[in-house]
C-alpha positions in Angstrom: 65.5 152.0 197.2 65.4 152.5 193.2 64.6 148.8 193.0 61.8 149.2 195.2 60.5 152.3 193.7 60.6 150.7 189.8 58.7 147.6 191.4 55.9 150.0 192.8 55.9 151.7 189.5 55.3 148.3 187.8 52.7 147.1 190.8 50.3 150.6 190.2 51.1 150.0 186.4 49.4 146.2 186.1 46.7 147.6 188.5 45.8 150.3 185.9 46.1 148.0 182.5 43.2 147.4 180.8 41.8 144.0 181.2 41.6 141.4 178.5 38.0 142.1 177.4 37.8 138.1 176.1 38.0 137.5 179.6 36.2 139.6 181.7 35.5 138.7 185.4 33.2 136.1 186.6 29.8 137.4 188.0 27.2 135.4 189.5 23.9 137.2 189.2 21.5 136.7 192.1 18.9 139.8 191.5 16.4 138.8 188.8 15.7 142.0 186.3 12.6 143.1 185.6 10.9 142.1 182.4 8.7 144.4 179.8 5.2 143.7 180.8 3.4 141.8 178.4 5.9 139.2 177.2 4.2 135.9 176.3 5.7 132.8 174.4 8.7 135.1 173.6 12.3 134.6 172.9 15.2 134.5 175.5 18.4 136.2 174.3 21.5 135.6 176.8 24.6 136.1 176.4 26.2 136.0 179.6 29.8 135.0 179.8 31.7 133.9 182.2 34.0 132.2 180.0 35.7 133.3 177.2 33.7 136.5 175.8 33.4 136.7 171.7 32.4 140.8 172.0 33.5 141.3 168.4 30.3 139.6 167.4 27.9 139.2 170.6 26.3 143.0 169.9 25.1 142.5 166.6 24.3 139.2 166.9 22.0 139.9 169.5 20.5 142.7 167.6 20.4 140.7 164.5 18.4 137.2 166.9 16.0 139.9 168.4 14.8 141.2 164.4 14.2 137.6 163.7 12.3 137.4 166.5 10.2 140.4 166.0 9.6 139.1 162.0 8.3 136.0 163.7 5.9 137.7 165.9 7.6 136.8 168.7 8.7 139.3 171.6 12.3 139.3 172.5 14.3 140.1 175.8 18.0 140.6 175.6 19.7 140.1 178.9 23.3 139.6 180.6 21.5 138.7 184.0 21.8 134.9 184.8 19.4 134.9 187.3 16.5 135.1 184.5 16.6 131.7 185.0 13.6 131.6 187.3 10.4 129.6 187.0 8.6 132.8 186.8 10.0 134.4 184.1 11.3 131.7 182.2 7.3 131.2 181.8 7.2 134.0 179.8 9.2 132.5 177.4 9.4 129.5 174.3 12.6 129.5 173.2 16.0 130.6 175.2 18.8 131.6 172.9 22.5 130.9 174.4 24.3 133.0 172.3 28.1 132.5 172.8 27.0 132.4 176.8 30.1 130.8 178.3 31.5 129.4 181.6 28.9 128.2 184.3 27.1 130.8 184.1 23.9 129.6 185.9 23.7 128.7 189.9 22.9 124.9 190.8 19.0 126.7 191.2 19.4 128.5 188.1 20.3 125.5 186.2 17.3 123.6 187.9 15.3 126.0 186.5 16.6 125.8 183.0 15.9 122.4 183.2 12.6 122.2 184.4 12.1 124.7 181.4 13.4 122.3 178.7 11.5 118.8 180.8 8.1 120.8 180.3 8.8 121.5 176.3 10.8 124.6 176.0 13.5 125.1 173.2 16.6 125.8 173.1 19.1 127.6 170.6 22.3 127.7 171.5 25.1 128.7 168.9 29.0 129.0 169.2 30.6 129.0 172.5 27.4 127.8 174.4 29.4 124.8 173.2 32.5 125.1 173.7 34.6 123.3 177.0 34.2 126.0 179.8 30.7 124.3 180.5 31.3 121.6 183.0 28.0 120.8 184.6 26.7 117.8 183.4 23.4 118.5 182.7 24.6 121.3 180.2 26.9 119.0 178.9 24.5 116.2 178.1 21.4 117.6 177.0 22.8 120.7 175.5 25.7 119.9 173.6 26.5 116.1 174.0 30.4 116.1 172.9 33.4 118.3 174.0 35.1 120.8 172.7 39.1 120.4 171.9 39.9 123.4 169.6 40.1 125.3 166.3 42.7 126.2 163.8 44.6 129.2 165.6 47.3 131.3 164.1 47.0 132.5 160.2 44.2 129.9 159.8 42.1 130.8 162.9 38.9 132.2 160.2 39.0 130.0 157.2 36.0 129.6 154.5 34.4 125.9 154.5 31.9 123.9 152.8 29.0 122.6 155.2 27.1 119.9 154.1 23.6 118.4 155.4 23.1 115.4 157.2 19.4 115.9 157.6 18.9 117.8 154.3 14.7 117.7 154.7 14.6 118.8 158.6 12.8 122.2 158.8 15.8 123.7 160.4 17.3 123.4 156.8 14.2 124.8 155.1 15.0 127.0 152.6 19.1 126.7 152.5 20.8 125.9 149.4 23.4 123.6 150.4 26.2 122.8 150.4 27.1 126.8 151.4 30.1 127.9 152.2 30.5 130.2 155.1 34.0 131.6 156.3 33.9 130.8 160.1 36.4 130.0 163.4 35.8 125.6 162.9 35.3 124.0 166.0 36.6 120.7 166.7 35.3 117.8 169.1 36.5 115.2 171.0 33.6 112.5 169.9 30.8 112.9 167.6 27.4 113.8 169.7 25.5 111.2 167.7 27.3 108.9 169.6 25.4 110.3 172.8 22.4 110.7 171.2 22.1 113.6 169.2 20.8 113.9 165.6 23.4 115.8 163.6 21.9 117.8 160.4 25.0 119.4 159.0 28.8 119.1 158.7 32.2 120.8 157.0 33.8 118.7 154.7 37.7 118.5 156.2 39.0 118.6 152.7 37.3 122.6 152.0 40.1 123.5 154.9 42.8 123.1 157.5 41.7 121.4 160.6 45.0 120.8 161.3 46.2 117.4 162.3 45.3 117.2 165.8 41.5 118.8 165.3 40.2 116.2 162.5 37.4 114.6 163.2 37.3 112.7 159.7 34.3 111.9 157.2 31.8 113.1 159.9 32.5 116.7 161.2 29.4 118.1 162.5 28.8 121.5 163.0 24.6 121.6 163.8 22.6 118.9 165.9 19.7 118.4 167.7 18.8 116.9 171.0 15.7 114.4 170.0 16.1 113.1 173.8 14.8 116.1 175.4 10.4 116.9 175.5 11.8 120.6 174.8 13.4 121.1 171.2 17.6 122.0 171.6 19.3 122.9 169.1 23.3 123.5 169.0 25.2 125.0 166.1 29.1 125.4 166.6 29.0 128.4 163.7 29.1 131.9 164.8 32.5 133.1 165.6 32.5 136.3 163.0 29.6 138.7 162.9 29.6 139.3 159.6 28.1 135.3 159.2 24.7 136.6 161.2 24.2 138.7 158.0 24.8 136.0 155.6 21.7 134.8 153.7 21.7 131.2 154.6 22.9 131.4 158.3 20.0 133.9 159.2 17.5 131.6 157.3 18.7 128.5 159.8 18.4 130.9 162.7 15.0 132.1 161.6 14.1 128.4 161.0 15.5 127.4 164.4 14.0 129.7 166.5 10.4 129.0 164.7 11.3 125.2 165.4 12.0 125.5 168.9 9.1 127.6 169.6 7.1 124.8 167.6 
């Protein structure tokens, strides 16, 4: 009977611990929300996850995507909703901004629509874990990120400081940046480079400014920002974006300023 009653007592007590907030529960969205009236050519923010959910930095990223909008001209919509992703109000908008949206987050129609979006010229800025491995469609996969994801340092040397280099040193996504730069970041690893599939990388870390660890190098040619030239609409992918404190550095908000402006054309 005690046995019982201590296995009831640790039954009500996993029902009633606090989930891990990294992983919060998958949620397909089917009810479109309602937009501001008015938007035209504006800027997408999503940052849905059904994945792996980077909260420490999602908030102020998002506040810090929709001010670049705004000094662009550009109106903004922040949204969680997946189901956005509608002809009709994806017409409202030039560029969608994935940031660290995770998982399959978009329905087989959703996803349609994304990529009728893209086919008839619409950009695309997607930044941190929009590329990492939850995304398994492979329309996502190929035209938005065009490698796969296999890690980062963990443990003591999960956020190191690195030296990015550019590849593409003239492309207007660069505009303006003083490189190299060293930014302090979580340094994504993958299993191939994406110019291999097509992409056009523009900037890399140097392995040798920190500790990939053996199993995560990817040699000479790390990249860590590429473009999909493949594509009519303009996709960008940057693996950067892990701590918010880089969405106030100098150099990364003049990239994402850049980008969005390129994407929108």
């Amino acid at each position: 009977m005690m046995l019982k009653t201590l296995m009831m007592i640790a039954l009500v007590a996993a029902v009633q611990a606090p989930s891990d907030p990294h992983l919060p529960t998958k949620v397909v969205d089917t009810v479109a929300p309602t937009l501001p009236a008015g938007i035209a050519h504006g800027v997408l923010i999503v940052s849905k996850t059904n994945g792996w959910r980077h909260f420490e930095h999602i908030p102020h990223s998002n506040a810090v995507l929709a001010d670049i909008a705004k000094r662009l001209g550009r109106a903004s919509y922040t949204t969680e909703n997946a189901a956005v992703f509608n002809d009709d109000q994806l017409r409202h908008f030039s560029v969608v901004v994935l940031n660290s949206a995770s998982g399959d987050f978009l329905t087989p129609e959703q996803q349609a629509a994304f990529s009728r979006f893209v086919a008839r010229g619409g950009g695309v800025v997607a930044l941190h874990a929009a590329g990492d491995d939850s995304h398994k469609t492979p329309w996502y996969a190929d035209t938005i990120i065009g490698t796969t994801f296999i890690g980062h340092p963990n443990g003591p040397d999960h956020i190191q400081t690195a030296q990015v280099t550019a590849t593409q040193p003239r492309h207007p996504i660069l505009a303006g940046v003083t490189l190299p730069w060293v930014a302090r970041d979580e340094w994504y690893s993958f299993d191939r480079n994406p110019a291999a599939q097509g992409m056009t990388v523009l900037a890399q870390v140097d392995e040798a400014s920190y500790r990939p660890g053996e199993k995560l190098r990817m040699g000479a040619h790390h990249p860590v920002m590429w473009i999909n030239p493949r594509t009519k609409g303009r996709v960008f992918y940057s693996a950067l974006g892990h701590e918010p404190q880089l969405y106030d550095d100098p150099s990364y908000r003049r990239i994402l300023t850049n980008t969005i402006r390129w994407a929108a054309r």
